[in-house]
C-alpha positions, 0 to 999 in steps of 0.5 A: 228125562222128561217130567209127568205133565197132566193136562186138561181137555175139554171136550164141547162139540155141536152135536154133543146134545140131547133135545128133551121134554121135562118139568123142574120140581121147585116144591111138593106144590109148584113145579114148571109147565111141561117145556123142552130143551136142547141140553148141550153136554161138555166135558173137561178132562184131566189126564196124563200126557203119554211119551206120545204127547197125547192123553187118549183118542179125542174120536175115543172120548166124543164117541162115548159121549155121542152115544150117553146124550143119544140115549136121551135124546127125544125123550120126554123126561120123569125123575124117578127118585123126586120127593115130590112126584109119585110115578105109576105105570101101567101097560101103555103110559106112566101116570106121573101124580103131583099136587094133586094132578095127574099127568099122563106119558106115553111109555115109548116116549118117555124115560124114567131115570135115577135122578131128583129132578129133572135139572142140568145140576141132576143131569150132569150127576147122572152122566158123570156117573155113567162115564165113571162106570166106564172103568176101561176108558177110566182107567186106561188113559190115566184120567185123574179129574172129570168136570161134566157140563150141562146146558139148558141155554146160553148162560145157564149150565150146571156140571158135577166133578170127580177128581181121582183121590 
């Protein structure tokens, strides 16, 4: 009888990225200049291994991805739940006030997201978060522990993990 193995996958494509605008928020006084990145997202999953010597589809896990960094992708990012950043919006703009400053987005070209601050630390958070809402990828492939990276540049990521308890 063959013993239940797990085993670990992990998922690190090129075109796994989304390209954004942003500003880190150090303090209720300082902050970065308004900047890009190219954020690269990677993932580790540990999963069962079925009688069929597979864990899941890999074309299964990368299209979920694919389609998480697209929704980001090109946009000018504003963190909604900064302690820091007061965020108003009106018919054609948010007005983001911070320090005394007033910074202006257009609305077609910016996203307004459930995080603190617009860090790789918050952006692998929110993507975890996103995948676990996915009850039947979850679910169905037996996935006991997630590990989601995200990568500002070479050298410089964050990630957030779930394990199944």
């Amino acid at each position: 009888m063959p013993v239940d193995t797990l085993t670990t996958i992990e998922i690190s494509k090129e075109d796994l990225k989304f390209s954004a605008a942003h500003f880190t928020i150090f303090s209720a006084t300082e902050r970065e200049r308004l900047h890009g990145h190219n954020f690269k997202v990677s993932l580790d999953i540990t999963a069962e291994v079925g009688p069929n010597g597979l864990c899941f589809s890999y074309v299964e896990i990368k299209q979920r991805l694919r389609s998480l960094v697209a929704e980001y992708d090109e946009y000018m990012i504003l963190p909604a739940d900064s302690p820091y950043l007061r965020i108003e919006q009106d018919k054609t703009c948010y007005r983001a006030h911070f320090n005394g400053e007033e910074l202006q987005f257009p609305l077609a070209d910016t996203l307004l997201l459930p995080i603190r601050n617009t860090t790789v630390e918050e952006f692998a958070r929110l993507l975890l978060e996103r995948l676990l809402g996915d009850a039947e990828f979850i679910d169905g492939n037996g996935v006991r522990k997630l590990i989601m990276k995200v990568s500002s540049g070479p050298g410089q990521s964050g990630s957030a993990s779930w394990e199944q308890d």
